[in-house]
C-alpha positions as CSV (number, residue, x, y, z in Angstrom):
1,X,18.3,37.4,10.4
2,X,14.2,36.8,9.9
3,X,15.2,34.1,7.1
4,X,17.8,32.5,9.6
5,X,15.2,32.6,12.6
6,X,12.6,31.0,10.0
7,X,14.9,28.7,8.9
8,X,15.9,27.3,12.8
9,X,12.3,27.3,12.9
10,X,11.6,24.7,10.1
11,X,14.8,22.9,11.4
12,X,12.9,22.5,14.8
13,X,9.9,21.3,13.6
14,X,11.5,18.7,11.6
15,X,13.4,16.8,13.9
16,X,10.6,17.1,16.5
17,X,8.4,15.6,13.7
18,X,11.4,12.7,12.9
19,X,11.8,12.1,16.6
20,X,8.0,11.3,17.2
21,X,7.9,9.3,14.3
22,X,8.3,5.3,14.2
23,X,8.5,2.9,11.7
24,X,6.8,-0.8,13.5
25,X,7.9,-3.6,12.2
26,X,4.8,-5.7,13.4
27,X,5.4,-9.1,11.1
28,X,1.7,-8.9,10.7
29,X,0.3,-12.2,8.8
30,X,-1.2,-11.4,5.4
31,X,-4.8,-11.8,4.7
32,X,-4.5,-13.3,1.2
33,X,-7.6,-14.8,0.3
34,X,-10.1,-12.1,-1.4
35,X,-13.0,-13.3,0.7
36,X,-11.4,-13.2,4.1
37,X,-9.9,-9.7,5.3
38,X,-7.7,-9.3,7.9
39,X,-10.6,-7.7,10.8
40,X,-8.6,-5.4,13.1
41,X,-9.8,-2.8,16.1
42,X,-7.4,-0.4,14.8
43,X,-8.3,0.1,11.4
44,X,-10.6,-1.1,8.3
45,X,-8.8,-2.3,5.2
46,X,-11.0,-0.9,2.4
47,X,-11.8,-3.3,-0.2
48,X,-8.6,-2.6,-2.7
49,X,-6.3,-3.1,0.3
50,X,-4.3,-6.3,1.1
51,X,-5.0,-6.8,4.8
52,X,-2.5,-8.1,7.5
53,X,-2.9,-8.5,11.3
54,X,-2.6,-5.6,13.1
55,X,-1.6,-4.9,17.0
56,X,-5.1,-3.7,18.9
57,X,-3.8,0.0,19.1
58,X,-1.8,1.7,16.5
59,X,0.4,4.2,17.5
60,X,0.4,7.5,16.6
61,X,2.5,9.4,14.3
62,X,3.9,5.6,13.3
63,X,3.6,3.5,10.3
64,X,2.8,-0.5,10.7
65,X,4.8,-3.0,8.7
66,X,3.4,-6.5,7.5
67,X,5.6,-9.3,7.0
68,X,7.1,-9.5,4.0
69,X,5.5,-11.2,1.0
70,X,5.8,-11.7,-3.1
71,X,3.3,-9.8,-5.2
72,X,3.0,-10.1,-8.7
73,X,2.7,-6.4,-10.2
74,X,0.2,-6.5,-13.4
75,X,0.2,-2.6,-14.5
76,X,0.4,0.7,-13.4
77,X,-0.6,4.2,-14.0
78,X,1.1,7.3,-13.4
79,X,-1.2,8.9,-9.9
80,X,-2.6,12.3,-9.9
81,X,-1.7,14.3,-6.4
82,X,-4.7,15.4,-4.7
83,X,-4.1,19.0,-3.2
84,X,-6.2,19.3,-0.4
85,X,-6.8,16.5,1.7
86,X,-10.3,18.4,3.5
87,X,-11.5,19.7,0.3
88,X,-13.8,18.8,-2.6
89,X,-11.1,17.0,-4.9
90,X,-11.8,14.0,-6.3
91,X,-8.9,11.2,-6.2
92,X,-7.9,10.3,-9.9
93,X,-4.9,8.3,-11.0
94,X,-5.2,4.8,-9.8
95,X,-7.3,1.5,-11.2
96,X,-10.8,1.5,-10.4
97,X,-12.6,-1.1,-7.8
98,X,-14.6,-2.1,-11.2
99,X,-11.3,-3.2,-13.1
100,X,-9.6,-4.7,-10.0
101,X,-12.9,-6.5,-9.6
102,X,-12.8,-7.9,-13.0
103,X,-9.2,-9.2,-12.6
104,X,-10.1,-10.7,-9.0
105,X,-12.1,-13.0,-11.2
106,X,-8.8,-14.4,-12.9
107,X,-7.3,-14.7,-9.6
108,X,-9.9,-16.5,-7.5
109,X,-7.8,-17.8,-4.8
110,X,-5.0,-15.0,-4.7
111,X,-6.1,-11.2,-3.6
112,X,-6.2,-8.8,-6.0
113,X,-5.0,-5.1,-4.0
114,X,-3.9,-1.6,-5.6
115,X,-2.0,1.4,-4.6
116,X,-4.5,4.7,-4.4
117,X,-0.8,6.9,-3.8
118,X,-2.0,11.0,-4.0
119,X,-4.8,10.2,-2.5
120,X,-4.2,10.7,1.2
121,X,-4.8,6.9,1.6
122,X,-3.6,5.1,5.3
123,X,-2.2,2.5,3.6
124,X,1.2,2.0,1.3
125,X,3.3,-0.5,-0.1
126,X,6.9,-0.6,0.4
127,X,9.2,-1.3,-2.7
128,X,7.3,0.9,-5.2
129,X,7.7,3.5,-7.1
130,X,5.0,6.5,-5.1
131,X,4.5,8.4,-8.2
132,X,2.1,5.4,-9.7
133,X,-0.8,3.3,-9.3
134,X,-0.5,-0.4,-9.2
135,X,-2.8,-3.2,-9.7
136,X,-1.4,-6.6,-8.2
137,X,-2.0,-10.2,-6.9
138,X,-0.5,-11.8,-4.3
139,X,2.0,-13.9,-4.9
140,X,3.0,-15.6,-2.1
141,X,5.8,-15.7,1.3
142,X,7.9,-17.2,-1.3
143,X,9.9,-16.4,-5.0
144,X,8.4,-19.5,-5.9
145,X,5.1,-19.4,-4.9
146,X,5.1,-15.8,-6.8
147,X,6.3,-17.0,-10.1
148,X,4.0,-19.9,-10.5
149,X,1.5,-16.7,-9.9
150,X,3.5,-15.0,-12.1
151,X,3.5,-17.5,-15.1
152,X,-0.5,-17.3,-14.9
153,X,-0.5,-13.1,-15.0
154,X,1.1,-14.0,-17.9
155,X,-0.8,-16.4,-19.8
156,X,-4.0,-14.4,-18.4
157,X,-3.1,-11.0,-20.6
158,X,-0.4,-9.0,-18.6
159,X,2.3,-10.0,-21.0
160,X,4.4,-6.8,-18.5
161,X,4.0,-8.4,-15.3
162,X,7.0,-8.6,-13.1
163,X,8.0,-9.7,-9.4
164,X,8.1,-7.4,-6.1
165,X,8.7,-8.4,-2.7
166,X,7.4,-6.3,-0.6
167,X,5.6,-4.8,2.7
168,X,1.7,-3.4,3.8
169,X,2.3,-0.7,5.4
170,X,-0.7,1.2,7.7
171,X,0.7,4.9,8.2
172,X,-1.3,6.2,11.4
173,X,-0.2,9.8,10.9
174,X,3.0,9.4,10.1
């Protein structure tokens, strides 16, 4: 009986959880070139993050959706799940600010973002795979736009490169 009362419990807390969730579609405008963040009220894009416009306010408990865009994935690296978010652990598993630096040089008019995923970061990218680290450039709103990109990931050393359309997302506690 304890194990069914724990279990309703859980149950409970779940679908109060789900109900005060909320995904936001805002169509925010990406902020592609590297030298011109998106500047937002509601929250500061760290450096490795692509930026998009963002309402004033976010709401709680939802995550914030930029338009959709083209992103040309160079390499990834399996991430490392932190434990405790308050605690002492360092983040590991994702490409440093030094490396994506160094590859921002090879894309001078295109941002160069990655994924920190385990780290407890506010910001995600839809259309990935959460269990690694990307390094990227931005494509473009288009297929087109991203391949031309793509064709000169190629020729620039990252032979693996491929395609992702994709989202910024901001989680504000969800």
């Amino acid at each position: 009986m304890r194990s069914l009362s724990f279990i309703l419990t859980i149950g409970l807390f779940c679908s109060t959880f789900l109900a005060h969730a909320k995904d936001i579609q805002t169509g925010g405008k990406i902020c592609a070139q590297p030298e011109k963040t998106c500047s937002s009220t509601a929250y500061e894009f760290q450096p490795n993050e692509l930026s998009f416009h963002l309402p004033e306010k976010l709401e709680w408990q939802s995550a914030h959706y930029s338009a959709h865009f083209y992103a040309v994935i160079l390499r990834s690296v399996k991430a490392v799940e932190m434990t405790d978010p308050n605690g002492d652990e360092e983040c590991k598993g994702f490409i440093s600010e030094t490396n994506r630096l160094a590859v921002q040089q090879q894309f001078p008019e295109n941002k160069v973002f990655s994924s920190r995923n385990g780290c407890f970061p506010m910001v995600y990218y839809s259309n990935v795979n959460d269990k690694y680290n990307f390094i990227a450039v931005y494509g473009g709103k288009n297929e087109s736009e991203a391949g031309a990109i793509l064709a000169q990931a190629k020729v620039a050393g990252f032979p693996d490169a491929n395609l992702r359309k994709m989202q910024v997302i901001v989680d504000n506690g969800h």
